[in-house]
N, CA and C of each residue as an Amber inpcrd file, in Angstrom:
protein
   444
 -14.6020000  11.1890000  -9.4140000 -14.2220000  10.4760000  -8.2200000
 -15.4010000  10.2450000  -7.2920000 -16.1840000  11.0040000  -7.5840000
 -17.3580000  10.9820000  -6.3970000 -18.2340000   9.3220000  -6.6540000
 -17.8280000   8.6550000  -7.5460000 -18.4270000   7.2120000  -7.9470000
 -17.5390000   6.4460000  -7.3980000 -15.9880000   6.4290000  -6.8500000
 -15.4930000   5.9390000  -6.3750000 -15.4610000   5.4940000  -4.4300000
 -16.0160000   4.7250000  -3.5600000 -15.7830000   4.8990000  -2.2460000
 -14.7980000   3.6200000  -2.0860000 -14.3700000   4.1120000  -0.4190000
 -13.2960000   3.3790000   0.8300000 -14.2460000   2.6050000   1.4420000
 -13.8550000   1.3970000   0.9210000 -14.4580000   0.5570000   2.8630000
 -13.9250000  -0.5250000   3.0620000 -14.3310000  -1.3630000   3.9930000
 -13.8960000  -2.0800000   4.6960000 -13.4900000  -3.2170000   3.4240000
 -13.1150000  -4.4250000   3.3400000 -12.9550000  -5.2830000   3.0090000
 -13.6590000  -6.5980000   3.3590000 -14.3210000  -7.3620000   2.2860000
 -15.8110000  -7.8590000   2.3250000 -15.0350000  -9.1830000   1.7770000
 -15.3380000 -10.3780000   2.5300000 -14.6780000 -11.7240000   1.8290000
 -14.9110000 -11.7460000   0.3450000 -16.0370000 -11.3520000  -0.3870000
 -16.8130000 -11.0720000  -1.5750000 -15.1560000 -10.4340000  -2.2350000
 -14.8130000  -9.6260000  -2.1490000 -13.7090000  -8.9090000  -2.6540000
 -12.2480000  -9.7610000  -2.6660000 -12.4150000 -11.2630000  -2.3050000
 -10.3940000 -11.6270000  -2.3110000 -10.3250000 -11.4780000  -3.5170000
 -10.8510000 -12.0920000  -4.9190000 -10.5920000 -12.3910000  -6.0610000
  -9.9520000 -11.4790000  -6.7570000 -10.8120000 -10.0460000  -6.4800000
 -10.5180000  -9.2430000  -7.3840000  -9.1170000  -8.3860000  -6.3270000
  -9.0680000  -8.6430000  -5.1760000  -7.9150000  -7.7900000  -4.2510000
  -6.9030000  -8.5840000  -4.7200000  -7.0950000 -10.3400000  -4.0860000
  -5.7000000 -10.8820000  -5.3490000  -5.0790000 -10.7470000  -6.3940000
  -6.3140000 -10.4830000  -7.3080000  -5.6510000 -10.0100000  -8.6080000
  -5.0590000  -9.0200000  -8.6190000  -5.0390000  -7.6530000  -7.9680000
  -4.5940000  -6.6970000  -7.6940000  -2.3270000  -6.8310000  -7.2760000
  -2.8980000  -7.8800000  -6.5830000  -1.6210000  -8.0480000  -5.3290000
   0.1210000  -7.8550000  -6.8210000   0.2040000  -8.8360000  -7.8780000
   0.9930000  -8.6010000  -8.3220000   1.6570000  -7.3060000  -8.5210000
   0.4330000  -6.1880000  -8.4410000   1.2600000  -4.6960000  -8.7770000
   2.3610000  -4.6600000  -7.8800000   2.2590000  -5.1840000  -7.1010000
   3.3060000  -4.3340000  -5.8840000   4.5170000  -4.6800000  -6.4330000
   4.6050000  -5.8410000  -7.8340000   6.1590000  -6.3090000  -7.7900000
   6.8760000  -4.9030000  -8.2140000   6.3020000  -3.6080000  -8.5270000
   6.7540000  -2.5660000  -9.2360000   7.6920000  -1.9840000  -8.4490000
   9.1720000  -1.3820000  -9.1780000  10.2520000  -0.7840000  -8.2410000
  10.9350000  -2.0320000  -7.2340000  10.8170000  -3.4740000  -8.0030000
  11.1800000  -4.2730000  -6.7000000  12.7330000  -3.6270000  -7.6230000
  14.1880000  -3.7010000  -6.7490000  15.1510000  -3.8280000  -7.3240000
  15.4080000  -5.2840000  -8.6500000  16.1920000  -4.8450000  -9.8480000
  16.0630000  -5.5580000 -10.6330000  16.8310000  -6.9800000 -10.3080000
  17.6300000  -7.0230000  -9.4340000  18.4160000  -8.4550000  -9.0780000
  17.6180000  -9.1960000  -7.5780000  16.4440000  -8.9090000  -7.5580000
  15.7020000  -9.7180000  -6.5180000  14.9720000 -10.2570000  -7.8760000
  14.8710000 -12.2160000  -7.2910000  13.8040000 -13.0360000  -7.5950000
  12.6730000 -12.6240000  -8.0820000  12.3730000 -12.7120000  -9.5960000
  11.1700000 -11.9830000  -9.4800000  10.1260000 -13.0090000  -9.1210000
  10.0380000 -14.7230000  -9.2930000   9.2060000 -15.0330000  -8.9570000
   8.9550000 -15.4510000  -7.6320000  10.3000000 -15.1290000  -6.9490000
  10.1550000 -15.0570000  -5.0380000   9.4300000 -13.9420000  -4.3700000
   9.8760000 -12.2240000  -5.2680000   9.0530000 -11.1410000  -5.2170000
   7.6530000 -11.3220000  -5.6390000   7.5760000 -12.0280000  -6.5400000
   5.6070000 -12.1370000  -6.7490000   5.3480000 -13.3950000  -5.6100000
   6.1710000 -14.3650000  -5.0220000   5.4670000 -15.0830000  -3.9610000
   5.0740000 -14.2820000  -2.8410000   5.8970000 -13.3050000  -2.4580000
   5.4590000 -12.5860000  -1.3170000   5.1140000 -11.7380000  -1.3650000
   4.5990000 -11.0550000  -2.5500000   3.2750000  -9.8580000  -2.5420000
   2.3050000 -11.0060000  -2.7780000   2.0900000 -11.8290000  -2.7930000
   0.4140000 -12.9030000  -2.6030000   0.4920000 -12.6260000  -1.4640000
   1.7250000 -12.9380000  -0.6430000   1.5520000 -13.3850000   0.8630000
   1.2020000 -12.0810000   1.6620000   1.6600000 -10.7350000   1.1830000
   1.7130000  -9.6460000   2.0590000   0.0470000  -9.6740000   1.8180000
  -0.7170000  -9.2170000   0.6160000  -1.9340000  -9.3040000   0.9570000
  -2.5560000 -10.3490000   1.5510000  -2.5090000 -11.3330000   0.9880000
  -3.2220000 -12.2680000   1.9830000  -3.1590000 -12.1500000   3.5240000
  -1.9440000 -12.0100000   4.0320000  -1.9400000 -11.2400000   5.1080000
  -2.6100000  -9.9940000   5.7000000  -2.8650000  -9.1530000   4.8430000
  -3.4770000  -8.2500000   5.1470000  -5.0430000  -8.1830000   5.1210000
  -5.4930000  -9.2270000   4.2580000  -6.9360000  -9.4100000   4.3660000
  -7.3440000 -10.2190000   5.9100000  -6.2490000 -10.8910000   6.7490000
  -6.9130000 -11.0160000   7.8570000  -6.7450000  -9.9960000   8.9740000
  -6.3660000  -8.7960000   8.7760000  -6.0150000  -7.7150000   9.5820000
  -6.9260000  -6.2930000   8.9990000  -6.0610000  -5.4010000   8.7080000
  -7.0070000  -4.3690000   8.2010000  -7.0560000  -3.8470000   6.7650000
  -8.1990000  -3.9760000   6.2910000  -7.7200000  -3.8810000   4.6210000
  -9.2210000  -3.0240000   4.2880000  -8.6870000  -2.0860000   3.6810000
  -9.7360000  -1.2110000   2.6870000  -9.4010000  -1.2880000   1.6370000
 -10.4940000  -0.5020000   0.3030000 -10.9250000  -0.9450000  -0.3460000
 -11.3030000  -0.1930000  -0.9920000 -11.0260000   0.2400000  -2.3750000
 -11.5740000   1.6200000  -3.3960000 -12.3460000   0.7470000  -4.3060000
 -13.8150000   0.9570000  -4.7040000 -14.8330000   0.2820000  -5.2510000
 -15.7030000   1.3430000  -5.7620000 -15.7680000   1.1030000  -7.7060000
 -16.6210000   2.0240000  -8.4070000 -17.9220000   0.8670000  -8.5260000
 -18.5770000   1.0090000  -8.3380000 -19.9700000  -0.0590000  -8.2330000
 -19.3810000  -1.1820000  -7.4050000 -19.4480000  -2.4620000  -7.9440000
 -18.9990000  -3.2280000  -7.5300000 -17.5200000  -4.0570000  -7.9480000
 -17.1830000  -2.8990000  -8.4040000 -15.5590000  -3.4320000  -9.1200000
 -14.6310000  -2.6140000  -7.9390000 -13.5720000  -3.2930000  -7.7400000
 -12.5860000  -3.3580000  -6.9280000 -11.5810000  -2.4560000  -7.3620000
 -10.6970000  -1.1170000  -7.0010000 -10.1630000  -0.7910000  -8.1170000
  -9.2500000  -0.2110000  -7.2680000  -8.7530000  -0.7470000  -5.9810000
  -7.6270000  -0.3760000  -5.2770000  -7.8470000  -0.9500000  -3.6850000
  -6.9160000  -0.5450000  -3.0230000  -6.5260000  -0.9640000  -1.7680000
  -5.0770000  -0.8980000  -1.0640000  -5.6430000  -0.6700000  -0.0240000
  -4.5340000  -0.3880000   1.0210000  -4.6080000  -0.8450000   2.5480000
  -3.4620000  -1.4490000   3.1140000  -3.7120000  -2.5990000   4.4850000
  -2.7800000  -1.3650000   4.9790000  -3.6020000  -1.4830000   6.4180000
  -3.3320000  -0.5440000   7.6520000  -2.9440000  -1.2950000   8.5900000
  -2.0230000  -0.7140000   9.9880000  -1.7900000  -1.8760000  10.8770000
  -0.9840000  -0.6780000  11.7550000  -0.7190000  -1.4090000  12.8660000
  -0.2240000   0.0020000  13.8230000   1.5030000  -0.5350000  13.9260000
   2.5700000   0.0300000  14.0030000   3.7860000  -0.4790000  13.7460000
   4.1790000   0.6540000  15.0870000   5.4420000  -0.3910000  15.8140000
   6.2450000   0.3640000  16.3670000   7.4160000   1.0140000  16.1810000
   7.9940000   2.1690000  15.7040000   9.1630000   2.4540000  15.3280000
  10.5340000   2.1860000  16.2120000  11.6020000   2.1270000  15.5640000
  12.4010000   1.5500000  17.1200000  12.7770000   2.6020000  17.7730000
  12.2270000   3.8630000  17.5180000  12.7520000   4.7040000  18.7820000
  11.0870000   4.4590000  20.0540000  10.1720000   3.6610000  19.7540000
   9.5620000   3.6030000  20.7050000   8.6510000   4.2780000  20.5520000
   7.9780000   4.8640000  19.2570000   6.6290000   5.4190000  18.8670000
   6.1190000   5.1580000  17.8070000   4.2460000   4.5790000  18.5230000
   3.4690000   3.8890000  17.5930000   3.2610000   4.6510000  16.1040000
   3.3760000   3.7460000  15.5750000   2.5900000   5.3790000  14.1490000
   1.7800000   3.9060000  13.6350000   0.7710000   4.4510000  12.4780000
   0.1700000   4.0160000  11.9930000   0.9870000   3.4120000  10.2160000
   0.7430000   2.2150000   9.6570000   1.4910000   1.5110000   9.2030000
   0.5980000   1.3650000   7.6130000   1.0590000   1.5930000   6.6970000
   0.5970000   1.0410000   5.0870000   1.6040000   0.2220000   4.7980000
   1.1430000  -1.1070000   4.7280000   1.5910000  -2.0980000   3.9820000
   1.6640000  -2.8580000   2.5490000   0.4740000  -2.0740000   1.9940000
   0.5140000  -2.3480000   0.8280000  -0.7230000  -1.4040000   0.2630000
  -0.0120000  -0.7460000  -0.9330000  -1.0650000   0.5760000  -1.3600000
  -0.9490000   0.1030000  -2.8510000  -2.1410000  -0.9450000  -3.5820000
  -2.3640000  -0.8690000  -4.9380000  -3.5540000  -0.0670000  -5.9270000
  -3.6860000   0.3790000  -6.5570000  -4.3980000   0.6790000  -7.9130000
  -4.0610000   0.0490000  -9.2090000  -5.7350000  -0.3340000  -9.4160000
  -5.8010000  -1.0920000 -10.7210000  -5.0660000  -0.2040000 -11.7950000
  -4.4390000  -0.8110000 -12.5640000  -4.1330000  -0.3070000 -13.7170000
  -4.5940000   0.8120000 -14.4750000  -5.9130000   0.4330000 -14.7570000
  -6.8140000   1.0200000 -15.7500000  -7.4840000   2.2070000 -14.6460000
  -7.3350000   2.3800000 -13.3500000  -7.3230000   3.2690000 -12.8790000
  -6.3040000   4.3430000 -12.3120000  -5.6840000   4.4390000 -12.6620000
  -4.5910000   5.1000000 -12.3050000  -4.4530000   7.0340000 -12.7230000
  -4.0990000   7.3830000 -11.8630000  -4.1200000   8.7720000 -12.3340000
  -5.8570000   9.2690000 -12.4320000  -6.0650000   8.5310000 -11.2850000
  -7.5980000   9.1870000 -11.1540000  -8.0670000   9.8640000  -9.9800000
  -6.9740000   9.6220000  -9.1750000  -7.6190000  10.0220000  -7.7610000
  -7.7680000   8.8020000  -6.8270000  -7.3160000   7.5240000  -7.2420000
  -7.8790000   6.3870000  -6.3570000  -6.8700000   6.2130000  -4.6610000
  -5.4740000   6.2300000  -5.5950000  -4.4760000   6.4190000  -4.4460000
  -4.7320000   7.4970000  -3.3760000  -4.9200000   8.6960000  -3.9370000
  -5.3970000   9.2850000  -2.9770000  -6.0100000   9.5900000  -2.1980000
  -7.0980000   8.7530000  -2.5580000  -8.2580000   8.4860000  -1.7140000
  -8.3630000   7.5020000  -0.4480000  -7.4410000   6.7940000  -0.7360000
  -6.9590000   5.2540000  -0.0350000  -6.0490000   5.8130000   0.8380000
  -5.3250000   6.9210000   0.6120000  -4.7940000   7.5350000   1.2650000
  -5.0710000   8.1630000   2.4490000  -6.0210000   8.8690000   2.2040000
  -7.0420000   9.6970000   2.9780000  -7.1780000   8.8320000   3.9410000
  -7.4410000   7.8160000   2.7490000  -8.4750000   6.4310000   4.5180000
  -7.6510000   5.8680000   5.3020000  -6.5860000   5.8870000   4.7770000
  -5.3250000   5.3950000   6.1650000  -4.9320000   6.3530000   6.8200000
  -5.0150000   7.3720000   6.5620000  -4.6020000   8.5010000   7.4820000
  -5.6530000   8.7760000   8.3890000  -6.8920000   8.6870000   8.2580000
  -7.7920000   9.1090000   8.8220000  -7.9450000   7.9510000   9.9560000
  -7.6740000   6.2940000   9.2580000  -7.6570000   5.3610000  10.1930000
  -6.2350000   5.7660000  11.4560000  -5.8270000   6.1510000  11.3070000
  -4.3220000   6.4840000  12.5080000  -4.9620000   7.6080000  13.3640000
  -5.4780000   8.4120000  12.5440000  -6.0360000   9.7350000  13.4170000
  -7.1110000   9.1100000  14.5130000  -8.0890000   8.0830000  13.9920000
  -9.3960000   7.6330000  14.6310000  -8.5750000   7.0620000  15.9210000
  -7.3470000   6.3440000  15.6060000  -6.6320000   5.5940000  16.6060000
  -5.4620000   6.3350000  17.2180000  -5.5770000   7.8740000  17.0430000
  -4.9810000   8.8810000  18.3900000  -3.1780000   8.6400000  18.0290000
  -2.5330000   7.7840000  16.5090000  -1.7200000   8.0010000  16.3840000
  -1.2120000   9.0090000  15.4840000   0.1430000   9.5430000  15.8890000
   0.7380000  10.7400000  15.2500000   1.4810000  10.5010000  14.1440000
   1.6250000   9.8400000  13.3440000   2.0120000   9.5410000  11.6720000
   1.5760000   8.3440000  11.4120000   2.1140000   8.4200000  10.4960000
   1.9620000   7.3800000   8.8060000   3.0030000   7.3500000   8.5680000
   3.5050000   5.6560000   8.5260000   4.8720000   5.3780000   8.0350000
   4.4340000   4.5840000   6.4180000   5.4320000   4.6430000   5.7460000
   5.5300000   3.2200000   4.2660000   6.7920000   3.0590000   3.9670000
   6.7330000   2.1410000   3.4930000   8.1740000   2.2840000   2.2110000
   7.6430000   1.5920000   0.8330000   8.8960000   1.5470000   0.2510000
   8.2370000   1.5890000  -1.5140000   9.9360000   1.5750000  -1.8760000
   9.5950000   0.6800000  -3.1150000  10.9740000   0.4570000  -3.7040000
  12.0490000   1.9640000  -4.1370000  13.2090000   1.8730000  -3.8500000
  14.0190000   3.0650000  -4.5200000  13.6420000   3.2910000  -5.5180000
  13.5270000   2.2720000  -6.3250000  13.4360000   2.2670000  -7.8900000
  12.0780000   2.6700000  -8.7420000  10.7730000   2.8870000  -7.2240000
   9.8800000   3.0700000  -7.7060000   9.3030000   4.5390000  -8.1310000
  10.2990000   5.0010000  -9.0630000   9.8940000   6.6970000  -8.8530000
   8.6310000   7.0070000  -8.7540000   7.8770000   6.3600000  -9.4450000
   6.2560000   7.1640000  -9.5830000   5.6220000   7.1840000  -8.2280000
   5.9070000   5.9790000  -7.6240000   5.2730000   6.0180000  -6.2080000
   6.0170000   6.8940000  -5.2450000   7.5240000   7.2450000  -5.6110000
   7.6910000   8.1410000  -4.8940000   7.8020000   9.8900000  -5.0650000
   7.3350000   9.8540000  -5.9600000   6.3370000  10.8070000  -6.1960000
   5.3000000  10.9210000  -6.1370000   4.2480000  10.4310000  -5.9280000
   3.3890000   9.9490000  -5.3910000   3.0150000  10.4060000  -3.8840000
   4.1490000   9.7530000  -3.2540000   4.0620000  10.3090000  -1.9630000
   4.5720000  11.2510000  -1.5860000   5.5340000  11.9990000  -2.5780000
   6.0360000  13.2760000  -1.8190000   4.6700000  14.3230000  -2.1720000
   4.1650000  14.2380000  -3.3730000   3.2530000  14.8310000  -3.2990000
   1.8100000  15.3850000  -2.2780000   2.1040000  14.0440000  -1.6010000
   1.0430000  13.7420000  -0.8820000   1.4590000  14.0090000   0.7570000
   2.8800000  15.1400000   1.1930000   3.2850000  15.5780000   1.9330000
   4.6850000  14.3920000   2.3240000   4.6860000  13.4380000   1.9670000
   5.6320000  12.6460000   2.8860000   6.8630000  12.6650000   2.4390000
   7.3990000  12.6110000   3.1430000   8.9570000  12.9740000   3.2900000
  10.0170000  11.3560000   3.3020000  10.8390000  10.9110000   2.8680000
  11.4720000  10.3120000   2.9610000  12.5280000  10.1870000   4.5570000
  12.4960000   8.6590000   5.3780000  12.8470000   8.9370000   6.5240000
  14.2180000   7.8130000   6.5590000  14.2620000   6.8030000   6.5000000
  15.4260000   5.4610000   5.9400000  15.6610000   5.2380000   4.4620000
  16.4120000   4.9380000   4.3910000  17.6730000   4.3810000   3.0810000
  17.6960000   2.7080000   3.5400000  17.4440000   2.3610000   2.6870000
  18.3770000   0.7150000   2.9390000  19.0670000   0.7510000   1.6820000
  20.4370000  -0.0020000   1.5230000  21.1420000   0.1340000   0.7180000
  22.1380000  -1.1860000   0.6820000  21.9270000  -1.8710000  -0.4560000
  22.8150000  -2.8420000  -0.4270000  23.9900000  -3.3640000  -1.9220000
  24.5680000  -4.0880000  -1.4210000  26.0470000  -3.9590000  -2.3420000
  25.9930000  -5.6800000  -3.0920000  26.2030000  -6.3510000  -4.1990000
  26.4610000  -7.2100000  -4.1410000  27.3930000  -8.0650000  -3.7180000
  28.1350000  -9.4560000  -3.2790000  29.0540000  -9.9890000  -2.4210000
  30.5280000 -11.3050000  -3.2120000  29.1650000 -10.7910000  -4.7060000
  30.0000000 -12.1730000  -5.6080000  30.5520000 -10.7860000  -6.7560000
């Protein structure tokens, strides 16, 4: 891991962060659109490359990322926000997530806020394991029924 670093996000990097963006369709529920779900993981990153976006890079290869942003909860306290947490494929189970991890947490701390919120599909066990591992606790349910 020590060949792996966090940083900022460098215009140099959309290509390979785009390519990235499809992971997120993982754990979408199986009766959502999948090609409406892959329109708007383009859009969530792209979004996030004009806000705050880091960046896990072994030389000059791209091999994860995660967009930070400050969110208000509705009881009226700021926490610090992950919007989208990918790893390349071929990296996985290396330490990258966690590292990306680190760097969003550390970005909330720099900015004097008191958590880290995410969400992640029900369906996505690995990621949510993932994060329980990584101390976090599950806080909302959304839950929905079909109507037809």
């Amino acid at each position: 891991m020590t060949d792996i670093c966090v940083r900022d996000y460098r215009e140099a990097d959309r290509p390979a962060v785009m390519a990235l963006a499809p992971r997120l369709t993982a754990g979408v529920a199986p009766w959502r659109d999948p090609a409406a779900v892959r329109l708007a993981v383009l859009g969530w990153v792209e979004a996030a490359i004009d806000h705050t976006l880091l960046v896990a890079v072994r030389g000059d290869l791209v091999v994860g990322l995660v967009s930070v942003a400050e969110r208000r909860h509705f009881a009226g306290e700021l926490d610090a926000y992950v919007g989208e947490l990918v790893v390349d494929a071929g990296h996985e189970g290396q330490g990258v997530g966690s590292l990306l991890m680190r760097a969003a947490e550390d970005w909330g701390r720099r900015r004097g806020l008191g958590r880290l919120v995410l969400e992640t599909g029900a369906a996505n066990r690995r990621a949510r394991a993932f994060y329980d591992r990584l101390g976090y606790v599950e806080e909302d349910v959304r839950l929905s029924k079909p109507l037809v």
